[in-house]
Backbone as JSON Lines, residues from 0, in Angstrom:
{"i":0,"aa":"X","n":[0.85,-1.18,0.0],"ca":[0.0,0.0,0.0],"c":[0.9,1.24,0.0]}
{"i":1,"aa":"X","n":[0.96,1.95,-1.05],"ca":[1.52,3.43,-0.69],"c":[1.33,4.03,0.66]}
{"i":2,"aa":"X","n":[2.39,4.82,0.2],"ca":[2.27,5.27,1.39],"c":[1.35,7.04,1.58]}
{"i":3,"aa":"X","n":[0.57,7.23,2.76],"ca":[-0.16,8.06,2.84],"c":[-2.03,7.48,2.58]}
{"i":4,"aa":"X","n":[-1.97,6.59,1.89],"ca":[-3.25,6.38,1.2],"c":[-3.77,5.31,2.83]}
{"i":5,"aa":"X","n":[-4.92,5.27,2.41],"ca":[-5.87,3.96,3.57],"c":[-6.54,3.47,2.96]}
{"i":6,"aa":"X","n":[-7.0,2.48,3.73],"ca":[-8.04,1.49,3.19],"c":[-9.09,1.99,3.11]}
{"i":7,"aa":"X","n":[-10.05,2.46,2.17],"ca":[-11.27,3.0,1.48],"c":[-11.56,3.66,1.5]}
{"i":8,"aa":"X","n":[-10.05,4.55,0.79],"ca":[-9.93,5.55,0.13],"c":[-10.44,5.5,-1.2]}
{"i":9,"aa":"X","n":[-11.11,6.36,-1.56],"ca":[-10.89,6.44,-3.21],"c":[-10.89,7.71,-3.98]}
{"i":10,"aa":"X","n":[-10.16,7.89,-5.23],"ca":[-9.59,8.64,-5.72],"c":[-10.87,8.87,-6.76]}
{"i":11,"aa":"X","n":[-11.61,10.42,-6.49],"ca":[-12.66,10.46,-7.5],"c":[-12.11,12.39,-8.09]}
{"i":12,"aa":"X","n":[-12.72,12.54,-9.06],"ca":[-12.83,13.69,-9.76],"c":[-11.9,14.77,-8.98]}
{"i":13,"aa":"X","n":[-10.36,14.19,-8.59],"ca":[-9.82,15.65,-8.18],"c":[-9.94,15.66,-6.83]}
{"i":14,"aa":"X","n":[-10.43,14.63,-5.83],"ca":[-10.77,14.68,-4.39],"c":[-10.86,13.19,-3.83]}
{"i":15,"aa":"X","n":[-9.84,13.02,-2.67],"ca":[-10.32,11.8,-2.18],"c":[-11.81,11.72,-0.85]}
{"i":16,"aa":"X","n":[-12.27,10.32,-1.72],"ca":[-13.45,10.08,-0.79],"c":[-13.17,8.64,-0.39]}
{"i":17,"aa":"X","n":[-13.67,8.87,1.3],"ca":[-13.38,7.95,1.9],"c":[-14.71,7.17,2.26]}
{"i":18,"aa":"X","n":[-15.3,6.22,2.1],"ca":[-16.46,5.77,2.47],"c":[-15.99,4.24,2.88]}
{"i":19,"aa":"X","n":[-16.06,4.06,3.72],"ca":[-15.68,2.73,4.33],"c":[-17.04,2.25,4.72]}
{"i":20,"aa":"X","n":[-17.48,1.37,3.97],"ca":[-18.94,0.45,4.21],"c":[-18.63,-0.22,5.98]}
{"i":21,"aa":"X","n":[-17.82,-0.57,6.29],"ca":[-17.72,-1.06,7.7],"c":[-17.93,-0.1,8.97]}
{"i":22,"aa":"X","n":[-17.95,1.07,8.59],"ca":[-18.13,2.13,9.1],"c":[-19.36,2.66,9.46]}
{"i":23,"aa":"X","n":[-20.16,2.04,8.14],"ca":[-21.75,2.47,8.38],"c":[-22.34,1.53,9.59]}
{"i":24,"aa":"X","n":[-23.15,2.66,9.99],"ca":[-24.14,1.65,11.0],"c":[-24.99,1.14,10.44]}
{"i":25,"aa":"X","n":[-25.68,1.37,8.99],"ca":[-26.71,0.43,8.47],"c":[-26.13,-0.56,7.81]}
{"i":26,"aa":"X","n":[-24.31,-0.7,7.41],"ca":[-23.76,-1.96,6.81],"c":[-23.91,-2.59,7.84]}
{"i":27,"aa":"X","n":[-23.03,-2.81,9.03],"ca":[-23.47,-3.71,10.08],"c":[-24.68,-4.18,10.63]}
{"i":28,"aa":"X","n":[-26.0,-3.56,10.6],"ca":[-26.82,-3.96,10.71],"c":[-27.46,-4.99,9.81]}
{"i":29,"aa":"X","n":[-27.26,-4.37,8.33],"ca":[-27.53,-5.58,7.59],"c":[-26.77,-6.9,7.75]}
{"i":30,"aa":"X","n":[-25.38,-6.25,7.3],"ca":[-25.06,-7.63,8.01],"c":[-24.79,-8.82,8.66]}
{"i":31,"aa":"X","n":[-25.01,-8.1,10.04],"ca":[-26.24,-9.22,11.33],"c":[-26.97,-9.92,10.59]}
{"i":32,"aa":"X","n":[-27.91,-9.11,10.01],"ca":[-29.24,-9.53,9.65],"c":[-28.71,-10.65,8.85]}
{"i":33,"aa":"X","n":[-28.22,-10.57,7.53],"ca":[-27.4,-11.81,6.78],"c":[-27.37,-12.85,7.72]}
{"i":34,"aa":"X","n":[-26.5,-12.57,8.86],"ca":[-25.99,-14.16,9.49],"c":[-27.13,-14.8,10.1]}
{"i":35,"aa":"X","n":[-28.13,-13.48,10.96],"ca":[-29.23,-14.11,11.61],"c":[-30.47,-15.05,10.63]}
{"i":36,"aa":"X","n":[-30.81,-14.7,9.27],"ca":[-31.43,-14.88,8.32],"c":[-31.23,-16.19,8.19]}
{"i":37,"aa":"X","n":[-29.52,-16.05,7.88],"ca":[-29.41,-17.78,7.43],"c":[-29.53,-18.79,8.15]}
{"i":38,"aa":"X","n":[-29.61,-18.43,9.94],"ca":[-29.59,-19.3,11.06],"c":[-30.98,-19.47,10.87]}
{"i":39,"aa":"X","n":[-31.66,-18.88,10.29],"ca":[-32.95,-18.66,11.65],"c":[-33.93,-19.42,9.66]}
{"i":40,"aa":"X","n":[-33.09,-19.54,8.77],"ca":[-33.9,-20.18,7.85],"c":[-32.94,-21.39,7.33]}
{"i":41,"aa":"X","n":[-32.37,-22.27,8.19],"ca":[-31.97,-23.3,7.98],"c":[-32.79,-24.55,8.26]}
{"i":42,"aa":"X","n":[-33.85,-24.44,8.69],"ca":[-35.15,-25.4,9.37],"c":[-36.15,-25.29,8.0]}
{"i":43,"aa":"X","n":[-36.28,-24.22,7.31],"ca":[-37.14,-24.27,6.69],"c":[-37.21,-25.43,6.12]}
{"i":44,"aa":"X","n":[-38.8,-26.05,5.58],"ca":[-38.92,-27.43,4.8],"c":[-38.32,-27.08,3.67]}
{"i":45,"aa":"X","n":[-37.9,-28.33,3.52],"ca":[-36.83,-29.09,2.28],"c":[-37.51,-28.65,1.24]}
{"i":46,"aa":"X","n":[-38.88,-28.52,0.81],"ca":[-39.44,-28.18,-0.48],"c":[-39.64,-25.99,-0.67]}
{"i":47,"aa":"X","n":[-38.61,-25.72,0.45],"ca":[-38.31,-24.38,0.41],"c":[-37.15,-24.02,-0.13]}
{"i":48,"aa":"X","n":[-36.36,-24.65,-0.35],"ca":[-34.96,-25.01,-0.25],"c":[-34.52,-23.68,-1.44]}
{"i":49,"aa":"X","n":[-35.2,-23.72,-2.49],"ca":[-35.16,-23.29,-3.68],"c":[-36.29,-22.32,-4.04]}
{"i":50,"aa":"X","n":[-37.18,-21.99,-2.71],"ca":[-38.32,-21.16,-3.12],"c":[-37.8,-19.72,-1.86]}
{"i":51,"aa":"X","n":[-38.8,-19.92,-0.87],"ca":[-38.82,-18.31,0.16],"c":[-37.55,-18.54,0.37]}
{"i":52,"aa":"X","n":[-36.8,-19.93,0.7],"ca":[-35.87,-19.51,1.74],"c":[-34.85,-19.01,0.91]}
{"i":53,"aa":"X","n":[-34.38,-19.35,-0.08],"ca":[-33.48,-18.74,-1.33],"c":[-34.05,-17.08,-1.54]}
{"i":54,"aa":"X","n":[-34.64,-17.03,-1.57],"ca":[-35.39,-15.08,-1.95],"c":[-35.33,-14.31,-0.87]}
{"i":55,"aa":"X","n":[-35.36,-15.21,0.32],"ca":[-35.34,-14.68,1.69],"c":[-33.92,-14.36,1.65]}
{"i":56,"aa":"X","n":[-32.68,-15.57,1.39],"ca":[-31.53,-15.29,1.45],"c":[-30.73,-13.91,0.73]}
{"i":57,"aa":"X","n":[-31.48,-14.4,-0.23],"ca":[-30.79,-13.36,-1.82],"c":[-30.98,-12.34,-1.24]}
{"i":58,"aa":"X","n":[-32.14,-11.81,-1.34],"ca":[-32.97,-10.67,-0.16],"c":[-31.9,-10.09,0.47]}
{"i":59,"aa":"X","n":[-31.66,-10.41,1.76],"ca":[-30.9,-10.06,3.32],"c":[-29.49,-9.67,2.4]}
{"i":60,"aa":"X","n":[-28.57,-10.8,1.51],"ca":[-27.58,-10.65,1.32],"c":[-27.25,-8.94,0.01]}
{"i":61,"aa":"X","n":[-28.88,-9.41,-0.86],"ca":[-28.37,-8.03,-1.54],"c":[-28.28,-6.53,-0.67]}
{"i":62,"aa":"X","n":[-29.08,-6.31,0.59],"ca":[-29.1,-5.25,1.25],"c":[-27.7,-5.11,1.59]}
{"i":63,"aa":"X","n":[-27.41,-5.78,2.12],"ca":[-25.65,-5.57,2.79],"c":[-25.11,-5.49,1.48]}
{"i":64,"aa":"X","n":[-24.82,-5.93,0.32],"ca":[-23.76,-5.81,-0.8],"c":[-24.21,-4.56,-1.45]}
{"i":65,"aa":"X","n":[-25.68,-4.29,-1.97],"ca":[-26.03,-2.75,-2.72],"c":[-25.18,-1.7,-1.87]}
{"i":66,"aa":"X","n":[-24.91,-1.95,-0.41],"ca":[-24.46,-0.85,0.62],"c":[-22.56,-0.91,0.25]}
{"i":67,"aa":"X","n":[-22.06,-2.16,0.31],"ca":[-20.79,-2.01,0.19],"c":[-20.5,-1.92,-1.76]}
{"i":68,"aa":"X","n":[-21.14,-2.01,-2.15],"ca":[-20.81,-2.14,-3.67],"c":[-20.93,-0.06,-4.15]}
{"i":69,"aa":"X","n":[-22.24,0.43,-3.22],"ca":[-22.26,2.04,-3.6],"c":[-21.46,2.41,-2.62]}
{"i":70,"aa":"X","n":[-20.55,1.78,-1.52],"ca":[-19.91,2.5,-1.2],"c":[-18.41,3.0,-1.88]}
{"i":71,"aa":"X","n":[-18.47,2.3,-2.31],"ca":[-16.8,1.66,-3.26],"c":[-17.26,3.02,-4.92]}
{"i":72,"aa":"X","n":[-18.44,3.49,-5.3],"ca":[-18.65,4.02,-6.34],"c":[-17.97,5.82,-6.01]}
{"i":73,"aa":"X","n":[-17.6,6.14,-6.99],"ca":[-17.04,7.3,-7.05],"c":[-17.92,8.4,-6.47]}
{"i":74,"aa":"X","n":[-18.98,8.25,-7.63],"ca":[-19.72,9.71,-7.49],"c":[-21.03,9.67,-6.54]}
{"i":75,"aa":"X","n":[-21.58,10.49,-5.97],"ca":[-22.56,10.74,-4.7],"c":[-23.99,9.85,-5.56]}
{"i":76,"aa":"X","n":[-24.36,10.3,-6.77],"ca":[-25.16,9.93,-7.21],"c":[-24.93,7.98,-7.1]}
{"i":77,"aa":"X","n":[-24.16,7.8,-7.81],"ca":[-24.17,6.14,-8.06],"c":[-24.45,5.8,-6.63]}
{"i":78,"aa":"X","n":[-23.72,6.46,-5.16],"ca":[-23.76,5.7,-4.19],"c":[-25.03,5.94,-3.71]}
{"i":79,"aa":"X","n":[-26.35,6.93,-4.19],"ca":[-27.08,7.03,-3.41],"c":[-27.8,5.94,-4.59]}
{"i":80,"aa":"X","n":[-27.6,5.83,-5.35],"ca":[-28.47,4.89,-6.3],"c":[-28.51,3.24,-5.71]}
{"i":81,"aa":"X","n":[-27.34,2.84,-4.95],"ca":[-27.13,1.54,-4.41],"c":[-27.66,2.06,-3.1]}
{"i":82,"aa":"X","n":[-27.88,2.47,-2.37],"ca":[-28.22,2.33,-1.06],"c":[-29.94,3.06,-1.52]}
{"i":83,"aa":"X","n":[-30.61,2.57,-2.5],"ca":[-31.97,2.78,-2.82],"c":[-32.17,1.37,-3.25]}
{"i":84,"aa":"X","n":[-31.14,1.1,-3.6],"ca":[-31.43,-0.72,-4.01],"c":[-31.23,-1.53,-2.62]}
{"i":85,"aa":"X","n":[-30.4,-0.87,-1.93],"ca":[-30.67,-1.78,-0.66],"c":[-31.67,-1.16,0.02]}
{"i":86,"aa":"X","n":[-31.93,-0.21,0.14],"ca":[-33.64,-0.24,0.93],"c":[-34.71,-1.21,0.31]}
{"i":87,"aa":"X","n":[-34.83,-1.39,-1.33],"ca":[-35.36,-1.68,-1.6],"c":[-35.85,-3.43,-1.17]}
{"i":88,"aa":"X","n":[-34.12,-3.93,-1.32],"ca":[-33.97,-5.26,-1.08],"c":[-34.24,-5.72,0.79]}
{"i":89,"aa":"X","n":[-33.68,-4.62,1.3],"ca":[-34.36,-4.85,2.88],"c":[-35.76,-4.88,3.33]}
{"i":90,"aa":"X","n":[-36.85,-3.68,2.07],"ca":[-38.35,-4.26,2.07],"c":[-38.51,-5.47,2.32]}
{"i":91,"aa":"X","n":[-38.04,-6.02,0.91],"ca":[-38.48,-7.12,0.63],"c":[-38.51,-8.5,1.49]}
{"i":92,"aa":"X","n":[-36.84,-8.07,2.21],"ca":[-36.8,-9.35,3.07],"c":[-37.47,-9.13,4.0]}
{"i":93,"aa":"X","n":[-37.73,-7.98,4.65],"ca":[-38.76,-7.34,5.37],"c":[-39.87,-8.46,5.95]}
{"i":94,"aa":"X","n":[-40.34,-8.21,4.26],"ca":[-41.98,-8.09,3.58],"c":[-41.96,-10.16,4.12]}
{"i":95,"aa":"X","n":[-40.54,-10.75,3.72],"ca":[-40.54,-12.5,3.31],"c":[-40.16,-13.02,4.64]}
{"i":96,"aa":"X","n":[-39.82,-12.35,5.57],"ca":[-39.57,-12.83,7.07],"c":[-41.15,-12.68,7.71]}
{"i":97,"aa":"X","n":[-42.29,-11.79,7.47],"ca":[-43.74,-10.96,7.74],"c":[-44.25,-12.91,6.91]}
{"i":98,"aa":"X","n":[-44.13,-13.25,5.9],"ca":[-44.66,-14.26,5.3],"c":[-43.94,-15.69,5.59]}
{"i":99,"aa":"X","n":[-43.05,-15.33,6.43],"ca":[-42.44,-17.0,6.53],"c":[-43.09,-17.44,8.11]}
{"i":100,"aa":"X","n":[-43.05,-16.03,8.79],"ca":[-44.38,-16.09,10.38],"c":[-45.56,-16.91,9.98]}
{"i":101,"aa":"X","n":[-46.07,-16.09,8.8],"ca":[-47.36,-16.83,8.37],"c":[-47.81,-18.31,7.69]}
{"i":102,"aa":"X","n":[-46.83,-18.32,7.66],"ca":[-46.59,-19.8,6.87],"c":[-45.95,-20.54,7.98]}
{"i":103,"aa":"X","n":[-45.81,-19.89,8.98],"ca":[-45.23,-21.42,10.35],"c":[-43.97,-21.51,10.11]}
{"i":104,"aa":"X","n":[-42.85,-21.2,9.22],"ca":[-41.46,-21.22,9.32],"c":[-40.86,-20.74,9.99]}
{"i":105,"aa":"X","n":[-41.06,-19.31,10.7],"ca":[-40.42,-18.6,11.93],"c":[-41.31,-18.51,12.93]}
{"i":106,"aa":"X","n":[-41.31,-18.63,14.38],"ca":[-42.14,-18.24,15.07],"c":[-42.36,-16.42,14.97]}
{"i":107,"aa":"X","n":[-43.1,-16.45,15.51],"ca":[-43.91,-14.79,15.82],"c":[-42.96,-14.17,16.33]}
{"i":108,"aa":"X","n":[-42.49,-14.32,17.32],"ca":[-41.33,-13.91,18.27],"c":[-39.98,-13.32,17.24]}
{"i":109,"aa":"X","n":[-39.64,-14.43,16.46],"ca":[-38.31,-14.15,15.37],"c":[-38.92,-13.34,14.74]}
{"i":110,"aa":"X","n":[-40.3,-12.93,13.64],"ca":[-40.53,-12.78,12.98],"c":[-40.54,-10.98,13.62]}
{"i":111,"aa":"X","n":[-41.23,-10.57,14.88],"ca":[-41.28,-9.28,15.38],"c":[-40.09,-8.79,15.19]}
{"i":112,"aa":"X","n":[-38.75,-9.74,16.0],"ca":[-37.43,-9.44,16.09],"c":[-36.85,-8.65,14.37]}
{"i":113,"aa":"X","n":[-36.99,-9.38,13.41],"ca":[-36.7,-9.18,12.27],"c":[-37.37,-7.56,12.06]}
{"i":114,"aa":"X","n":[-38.72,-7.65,11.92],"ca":[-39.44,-6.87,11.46],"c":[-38.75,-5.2,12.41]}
{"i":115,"aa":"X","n":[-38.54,-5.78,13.71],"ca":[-37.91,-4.67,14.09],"c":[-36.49,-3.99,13.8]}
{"i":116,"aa":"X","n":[-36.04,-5.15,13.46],"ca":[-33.97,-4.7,12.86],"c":[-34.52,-4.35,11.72]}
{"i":117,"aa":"X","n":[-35.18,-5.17,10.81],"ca":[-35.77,-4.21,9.62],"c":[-35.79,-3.3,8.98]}
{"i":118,"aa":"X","n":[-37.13,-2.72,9.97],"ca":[-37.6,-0.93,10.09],"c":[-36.71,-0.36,10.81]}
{"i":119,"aa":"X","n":[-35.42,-0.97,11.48],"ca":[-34.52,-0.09,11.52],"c":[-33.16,0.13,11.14]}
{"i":120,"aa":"X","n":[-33.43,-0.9,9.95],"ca":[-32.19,-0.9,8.6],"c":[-32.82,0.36,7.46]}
{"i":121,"aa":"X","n":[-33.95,0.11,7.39],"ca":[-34.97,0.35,6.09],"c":[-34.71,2.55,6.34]}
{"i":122,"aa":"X","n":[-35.19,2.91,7.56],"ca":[-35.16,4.01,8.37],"c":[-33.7,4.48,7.97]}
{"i":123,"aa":"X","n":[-32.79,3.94,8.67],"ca":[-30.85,4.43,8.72],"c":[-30.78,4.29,7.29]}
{"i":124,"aa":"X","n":[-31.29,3.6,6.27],"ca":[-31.24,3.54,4.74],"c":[-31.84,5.08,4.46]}
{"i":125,"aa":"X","n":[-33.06,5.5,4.41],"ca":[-33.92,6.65,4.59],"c":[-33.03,7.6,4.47]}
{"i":126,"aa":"X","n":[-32.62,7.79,5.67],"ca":[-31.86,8.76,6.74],"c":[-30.72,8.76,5.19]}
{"i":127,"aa":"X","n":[-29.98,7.91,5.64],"ca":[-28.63,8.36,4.66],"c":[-28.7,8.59,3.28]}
{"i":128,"aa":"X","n":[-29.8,7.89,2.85],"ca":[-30.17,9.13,1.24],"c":[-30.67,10.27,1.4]}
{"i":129,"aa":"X","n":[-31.28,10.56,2.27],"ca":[-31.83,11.67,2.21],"c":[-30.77,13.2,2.67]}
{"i":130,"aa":"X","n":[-29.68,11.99,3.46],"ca":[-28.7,13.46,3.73],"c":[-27.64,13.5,2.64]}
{"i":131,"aa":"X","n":[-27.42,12.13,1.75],"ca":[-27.15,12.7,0.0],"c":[-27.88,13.61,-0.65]}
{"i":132,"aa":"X","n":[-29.02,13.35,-0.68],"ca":[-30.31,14.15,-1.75],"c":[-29.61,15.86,-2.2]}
{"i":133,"aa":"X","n":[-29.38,16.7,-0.96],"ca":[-29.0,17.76,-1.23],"c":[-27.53,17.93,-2.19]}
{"i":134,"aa":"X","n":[-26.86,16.86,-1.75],"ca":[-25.71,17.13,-2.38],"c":[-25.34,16.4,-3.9]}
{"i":135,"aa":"X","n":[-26.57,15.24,-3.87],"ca":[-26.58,14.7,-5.46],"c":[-27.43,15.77,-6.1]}
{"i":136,"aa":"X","n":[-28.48,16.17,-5.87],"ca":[-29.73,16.6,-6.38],"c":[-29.49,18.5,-6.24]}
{"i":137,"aa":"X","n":[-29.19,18.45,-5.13],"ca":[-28.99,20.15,-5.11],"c":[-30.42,20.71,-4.3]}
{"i":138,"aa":"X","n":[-30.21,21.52,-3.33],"ca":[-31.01,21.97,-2.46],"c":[-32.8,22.2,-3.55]}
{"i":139,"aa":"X","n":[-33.9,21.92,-2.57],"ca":[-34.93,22.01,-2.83],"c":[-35.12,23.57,-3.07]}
{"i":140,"aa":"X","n":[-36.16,23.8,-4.2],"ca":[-36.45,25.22,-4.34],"c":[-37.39,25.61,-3.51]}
């Protein structure tokens, strides 16, 4: 590594930006969520194998990667564009942890737990586009 430079640094338009995805409090949160997801849907029936519990997975794992993949992007725009894909993808798993309760695969209990790290991945997602918005988009008239 040269010297002077750090780890996630990056060199954009004339200015270094540092965005270290490990840094965020909504990367780590998702990422919990990842490990808890896969624990907590390893029971699912065998004829899931390839249905919720795979979409459930994909789900959890794209929220955490849309976050480290726009963090790594140069410009404000691209990174707020990936951390809109991970809100999007944290709905969803949201939405498939709310339907795996209902279907008897998680108890109620896991399923609240989720729903609550969730809405408060989904929220800190919110939050941090919205304090891009001004600086991709340019102050509201």
């Amino acid at each position: 590594m040269a010297q002077g430079k750090s780890l996630g640094t990056i060199r954009g338009r004339g200015r270094d930006m540092s965005r270290d995805h490990r840094k965020l409090r909504v990367f780590n949160l998702a990422d919990a969520l990842v490990t808890h997801i896969y624990k907590s849907t390893n029971d699912f029936p065998i004829e899931e194998r390839y249905g919720l519990q795979t979409q459930l997975r994909r789900a959890a794992v794209s929220a955490a990667c849309n976050i480290v993949e726009g963090s790594a992007r140069k410009s404000e725009k691209e990174y707020a564009n990936f951390l809109n894909v991970a809100a999007g993808s944290a709905a969803e798993a949201r939405y498939l942890c709310e339907l795996s309760a209902r279907l008897g695969f998680v108890t109620i209990a896991k399923s609240l737990e989720f729903e609550h790290d969730y809405r408060e991945l989904c929220a800190g997602l919110q939050a941090l586009i919205s304090s891009l918005g001004t600086k991709v988009l340019g102050p509201e008239p």
